[in-house]
C-alpha positions in Angstrom: -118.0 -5.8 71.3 -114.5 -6.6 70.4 -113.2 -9.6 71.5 -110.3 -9.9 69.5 -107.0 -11.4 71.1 -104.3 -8.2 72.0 -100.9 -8.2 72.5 -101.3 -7.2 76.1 -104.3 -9.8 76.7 -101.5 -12.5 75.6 -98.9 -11.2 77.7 -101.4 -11.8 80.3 -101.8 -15.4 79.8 -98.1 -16.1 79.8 -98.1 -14.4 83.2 -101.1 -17.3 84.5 -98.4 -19.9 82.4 -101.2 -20.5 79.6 -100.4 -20.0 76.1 -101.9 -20.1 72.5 -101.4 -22.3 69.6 -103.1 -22.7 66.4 -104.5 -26.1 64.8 -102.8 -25.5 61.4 -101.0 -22.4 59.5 -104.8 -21.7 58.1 -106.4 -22.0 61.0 -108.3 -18.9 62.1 -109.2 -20.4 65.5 -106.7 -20.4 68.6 -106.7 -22.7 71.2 -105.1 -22.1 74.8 -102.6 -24.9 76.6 -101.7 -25.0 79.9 -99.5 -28.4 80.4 -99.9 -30.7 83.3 -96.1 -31.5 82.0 -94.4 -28.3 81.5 -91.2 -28.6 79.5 -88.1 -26.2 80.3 -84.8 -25.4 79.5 -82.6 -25.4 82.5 -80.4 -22.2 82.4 -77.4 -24.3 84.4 -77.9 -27.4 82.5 -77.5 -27.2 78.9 -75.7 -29.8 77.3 -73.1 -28.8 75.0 -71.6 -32.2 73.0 -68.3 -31.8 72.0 -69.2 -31.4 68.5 -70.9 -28.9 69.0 -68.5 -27.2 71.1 -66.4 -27.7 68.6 -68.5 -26.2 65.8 -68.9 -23.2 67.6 -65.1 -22.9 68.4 -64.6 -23.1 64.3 -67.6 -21.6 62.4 -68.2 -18.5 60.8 -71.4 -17.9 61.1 -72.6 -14.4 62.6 -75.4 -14.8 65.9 -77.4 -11.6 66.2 -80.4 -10.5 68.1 -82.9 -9.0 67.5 -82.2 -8.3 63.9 -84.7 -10.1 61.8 -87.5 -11.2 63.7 -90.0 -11.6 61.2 -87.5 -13.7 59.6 -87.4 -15.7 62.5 -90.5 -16.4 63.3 -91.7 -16.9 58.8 -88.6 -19.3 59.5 -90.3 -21.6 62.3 -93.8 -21.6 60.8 -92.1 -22.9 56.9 -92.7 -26.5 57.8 -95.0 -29.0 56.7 -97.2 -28.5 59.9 -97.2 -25.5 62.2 -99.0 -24.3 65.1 -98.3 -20.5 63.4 -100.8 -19.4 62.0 -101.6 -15.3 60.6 -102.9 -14.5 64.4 -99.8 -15.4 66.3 -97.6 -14.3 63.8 -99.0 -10.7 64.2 -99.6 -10.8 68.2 -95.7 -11.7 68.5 -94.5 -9.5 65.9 -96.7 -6.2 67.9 -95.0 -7.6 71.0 -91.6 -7.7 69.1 -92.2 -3.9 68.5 -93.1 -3.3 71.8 -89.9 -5.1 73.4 -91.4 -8.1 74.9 -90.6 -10.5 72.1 -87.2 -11.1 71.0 -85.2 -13.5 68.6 -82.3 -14.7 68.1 -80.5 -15.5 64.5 -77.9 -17.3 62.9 -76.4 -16.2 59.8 -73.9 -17.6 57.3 -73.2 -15.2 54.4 -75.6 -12.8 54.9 -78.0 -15.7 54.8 -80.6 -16.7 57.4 -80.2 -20.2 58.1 -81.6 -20.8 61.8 -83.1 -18.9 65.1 -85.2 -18.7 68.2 -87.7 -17.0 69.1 -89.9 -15.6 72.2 -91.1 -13.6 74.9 -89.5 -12.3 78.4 -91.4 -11.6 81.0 -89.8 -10.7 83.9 -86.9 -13.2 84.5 -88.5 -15.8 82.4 -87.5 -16.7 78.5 -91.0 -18.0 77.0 -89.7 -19.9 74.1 -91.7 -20.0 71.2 -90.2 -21.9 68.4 -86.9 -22.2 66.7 -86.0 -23.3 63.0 -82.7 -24.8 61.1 -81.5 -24.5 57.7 -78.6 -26.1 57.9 -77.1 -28.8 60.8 -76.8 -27.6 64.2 -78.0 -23.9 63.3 -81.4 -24.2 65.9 -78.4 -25.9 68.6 -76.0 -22.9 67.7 -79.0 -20.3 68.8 -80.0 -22.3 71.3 -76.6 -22.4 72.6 -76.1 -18.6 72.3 -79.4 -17.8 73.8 -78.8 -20.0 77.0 -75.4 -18.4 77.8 -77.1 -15.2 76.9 -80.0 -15.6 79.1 -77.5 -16.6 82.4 -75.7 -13.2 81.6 -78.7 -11.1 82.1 -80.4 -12.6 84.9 -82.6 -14.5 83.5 -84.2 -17.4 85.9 -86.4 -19.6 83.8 -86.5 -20.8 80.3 -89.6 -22.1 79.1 -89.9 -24.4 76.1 -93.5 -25.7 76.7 -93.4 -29.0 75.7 -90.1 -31.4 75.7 -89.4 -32.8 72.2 -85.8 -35.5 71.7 -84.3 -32.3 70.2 -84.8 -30.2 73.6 -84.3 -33.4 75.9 -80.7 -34.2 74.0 -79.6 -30.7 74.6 -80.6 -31.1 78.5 -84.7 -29.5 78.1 -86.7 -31.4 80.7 -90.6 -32.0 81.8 -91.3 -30.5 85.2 -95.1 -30.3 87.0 -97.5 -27.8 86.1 -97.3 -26.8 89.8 -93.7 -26.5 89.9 -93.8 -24.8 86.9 -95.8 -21.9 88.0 -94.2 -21.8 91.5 -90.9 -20.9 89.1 -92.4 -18.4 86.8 -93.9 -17.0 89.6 -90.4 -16.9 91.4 -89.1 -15.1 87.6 -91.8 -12.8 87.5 -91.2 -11.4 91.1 -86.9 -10.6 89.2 -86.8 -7.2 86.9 -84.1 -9.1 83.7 -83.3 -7.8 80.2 -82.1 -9.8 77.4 -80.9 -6.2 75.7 -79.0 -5.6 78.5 -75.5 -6.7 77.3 -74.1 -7.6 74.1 -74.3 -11.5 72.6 -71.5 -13.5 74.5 -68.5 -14.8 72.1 -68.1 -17.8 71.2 -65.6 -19.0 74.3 -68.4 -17.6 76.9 -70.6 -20.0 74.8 -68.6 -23.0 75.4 -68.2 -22.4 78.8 -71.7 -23.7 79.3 -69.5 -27.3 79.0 -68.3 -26.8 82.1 -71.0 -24.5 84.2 -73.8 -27.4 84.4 -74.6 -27.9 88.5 
């Protein structure tokens, strides 16, 4: 019998709110997390400093979507630990070609220097991981992939666990029943992060002043 992990089987368990990591990049084994402290992104409360606000006023990087998602994701697992190991990196890349996993990137000369990525499922953003090459990159797609998120529909973005980075940029922990009354909430909402075009920079920096 084959009892092999498939992308549908793992869009299941993000439905129930579980999710897999690995122990290590070599590790062949994957073990399943379900917090009793869910960390989240809330959609209306991003905090955008004013250094970053102003960086993405003046910069020249490019933001694109979907354009380089195995970049993306190589990108978050090139650290000296990682919970990526050859499994997920395959499951998510099969669901990238089958439109349930997306990312976002930031470029500077043709160069990829940070990015996001994850999996919707229906108005919920399951956020995977994200990676910086150079300072604020992972903020900049952040950023962009908050504002973008509000413009489709989207209801819920889920970071999994809260880190300082997540909790600086407004990311906090909610309870694992809370948490799954609001994915259930998303999931019962059709969304599509495809639906419209990236917002500009001045729809980004609008999140300043949208926080309720």
């Amino acid at each position: 019998m084959d009892l092999r992990l498939t992308p549908r089987m793992l869009l299941e368990a993000y439905r129930l709110g579980t999710f897999p990591m690995a122990e290590s990049r070599e590790s062949r084994v994957l073990y399943w997390f379900d917090p009793v402290a869910r960390g989240i992104l809330p959609l209306d409360g991003f905090r955008m400093s004013r250094s970053l606000a102003r960086h993405i006023r003046d910069m020249d990087w490019q933001v694109t979507l979907n354009r380089d998602f195995e970049g993306v994701i190589e990108g978050c697992a090139d650290r000296d630990t990682t919970w990526i190991n050859a499994e997920i990196n395959d499951l998510f890349t099969a669901l990238h070609r089958m439109g349930h996993a997306h990312s976002l990137e930031v470029w500077e000369d043709g160069s990829l220097i940070g990015g996001v990525y994850g999996l919707t499922i229906g108005a919920a953003f399951c956020g995977e991981s994200m990676f910086s090459r150079q300072t604020n990159a992972s903020k900049v797609a952040l950023a962009y992939m908050v504002a973008h998120l509000r413009r489709c529909g989207f209801a819920l973005f889920d970071t999994q666990y809260l880190n300082d980075h997540l909790a600086r940029l407004g990311g906090v922990e909610i309870a694992r029943m809370e948490y799954r009354k609001r994915l259930s909430q998303a999931l019962a909402r059709p969304a599509d992060i495809t639906a419209l075009p990236l917002p500009g920079a001045q729809d980004v920096m609008q999140l300043r002043t949208q926080r309720s």
